[in-house]
C-alpha positions as CSV (number, residue, x, y, z in Angstrom):
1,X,-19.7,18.0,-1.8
2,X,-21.4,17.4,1.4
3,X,-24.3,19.7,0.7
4,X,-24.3,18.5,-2.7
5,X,-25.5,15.1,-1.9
6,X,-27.6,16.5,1.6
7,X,-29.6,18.1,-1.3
8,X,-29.8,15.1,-3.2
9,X,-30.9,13.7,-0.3
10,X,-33.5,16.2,0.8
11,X,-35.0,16.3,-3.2
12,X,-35.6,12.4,-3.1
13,X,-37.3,12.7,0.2
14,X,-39.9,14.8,-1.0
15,X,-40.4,13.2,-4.4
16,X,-41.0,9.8,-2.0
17,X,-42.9,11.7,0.2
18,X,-45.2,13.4,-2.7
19,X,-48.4,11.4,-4.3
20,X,-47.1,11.9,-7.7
21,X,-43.6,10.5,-7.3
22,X,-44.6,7.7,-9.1
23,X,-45.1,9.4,-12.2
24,X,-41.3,10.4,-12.3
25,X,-39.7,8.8,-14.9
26,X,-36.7,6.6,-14.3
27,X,-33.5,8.7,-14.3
28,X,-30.9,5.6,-15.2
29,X,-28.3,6.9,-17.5
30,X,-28.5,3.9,-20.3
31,X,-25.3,1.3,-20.3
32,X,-22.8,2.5,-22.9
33,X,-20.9,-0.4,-23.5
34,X,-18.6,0.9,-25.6
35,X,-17.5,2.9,-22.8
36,X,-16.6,-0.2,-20.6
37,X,-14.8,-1.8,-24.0
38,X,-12.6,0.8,-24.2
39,X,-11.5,0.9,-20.8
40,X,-11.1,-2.4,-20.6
41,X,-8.7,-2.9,-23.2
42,X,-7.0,0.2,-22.1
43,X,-6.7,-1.5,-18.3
44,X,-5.6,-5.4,-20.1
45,X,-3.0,-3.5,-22.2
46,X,-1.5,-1.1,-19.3
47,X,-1.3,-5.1,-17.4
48,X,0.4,-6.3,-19.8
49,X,2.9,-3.4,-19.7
50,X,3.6,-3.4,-15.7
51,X,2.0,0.5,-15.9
52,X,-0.6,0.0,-14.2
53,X,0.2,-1.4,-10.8
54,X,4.1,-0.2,-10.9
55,X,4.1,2.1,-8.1
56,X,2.6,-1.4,-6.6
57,X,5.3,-3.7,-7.4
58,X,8.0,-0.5,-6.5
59,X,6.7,-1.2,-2.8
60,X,7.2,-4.4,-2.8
61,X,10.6,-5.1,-4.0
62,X,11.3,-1.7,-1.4
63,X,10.1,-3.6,1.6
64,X,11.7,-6.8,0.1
65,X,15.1,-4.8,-0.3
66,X,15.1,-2.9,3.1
67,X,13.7,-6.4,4.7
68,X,17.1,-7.8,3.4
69,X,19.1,-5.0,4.6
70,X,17.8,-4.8,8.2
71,X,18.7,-8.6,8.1
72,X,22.5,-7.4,6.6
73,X,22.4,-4.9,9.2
74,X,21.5,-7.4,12.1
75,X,24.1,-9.9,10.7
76,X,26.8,-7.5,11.2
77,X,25.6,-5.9,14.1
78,X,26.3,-9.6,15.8
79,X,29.5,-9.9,13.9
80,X,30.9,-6.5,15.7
81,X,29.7,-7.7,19.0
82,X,31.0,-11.4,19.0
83,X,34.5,-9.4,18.1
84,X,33.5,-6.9,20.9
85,X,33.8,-9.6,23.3
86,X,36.7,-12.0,22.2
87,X,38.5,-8.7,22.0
88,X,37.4,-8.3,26.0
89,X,38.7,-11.4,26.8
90,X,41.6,-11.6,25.2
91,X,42.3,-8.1,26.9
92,X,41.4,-10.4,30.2
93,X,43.7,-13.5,29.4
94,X,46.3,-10.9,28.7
95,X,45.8,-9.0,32.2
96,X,45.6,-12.3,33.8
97,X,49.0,-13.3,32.6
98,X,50.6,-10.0,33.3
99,X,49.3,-10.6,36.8
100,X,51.1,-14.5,37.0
């Protein structure tokens, strides 16, 4: 591919370089429009479906979803250490009455 368009590269230099370079005819491919029709109504209709950018809207309800579950995760996470710690001091009032 690289040498591909290094010898594109090198051809145009020397037709810009050469006193007949002018005389080369233009090389524009002409605009097929029914080309461009078809693929647009091929691109509105795959819209209109939800094929087209699906993989797209996958990722986003997957970063919604584990966004949601980290927040579950955190939630619960707090939940087991506010336990954690009335469980430590009711082991303390406990030792602290055993002690009276």
């Amino acid at each position: 591919n690289q040498s591909v368009k290094a010898e594109g590269i090198a051809i145009a230099r020397r037709m810009a370089a050469s006193v007949h370079g002018r005389h080369v005819p233009n090389l524009r491919p002409m605009l097929d429009t029914q080309r461009y029709a078809r693929e647009i109504i091929g691109i509105n209709l795959a819209g209109r479906s939800g094929v087209l950018f699906a993989n797209v809207k996958a990722k986003k309800q997957q970063a919604v979803k584990s966004k949601a579950e980290e927040e579950e995760e955190e939630r619960l996470r707090q939940e087991q250490e506010q336990e954690l710690e009335l469980q430590q001091q009711r082991d303390y009032a406990d030792e602290w009455e055993v002690r009276r």
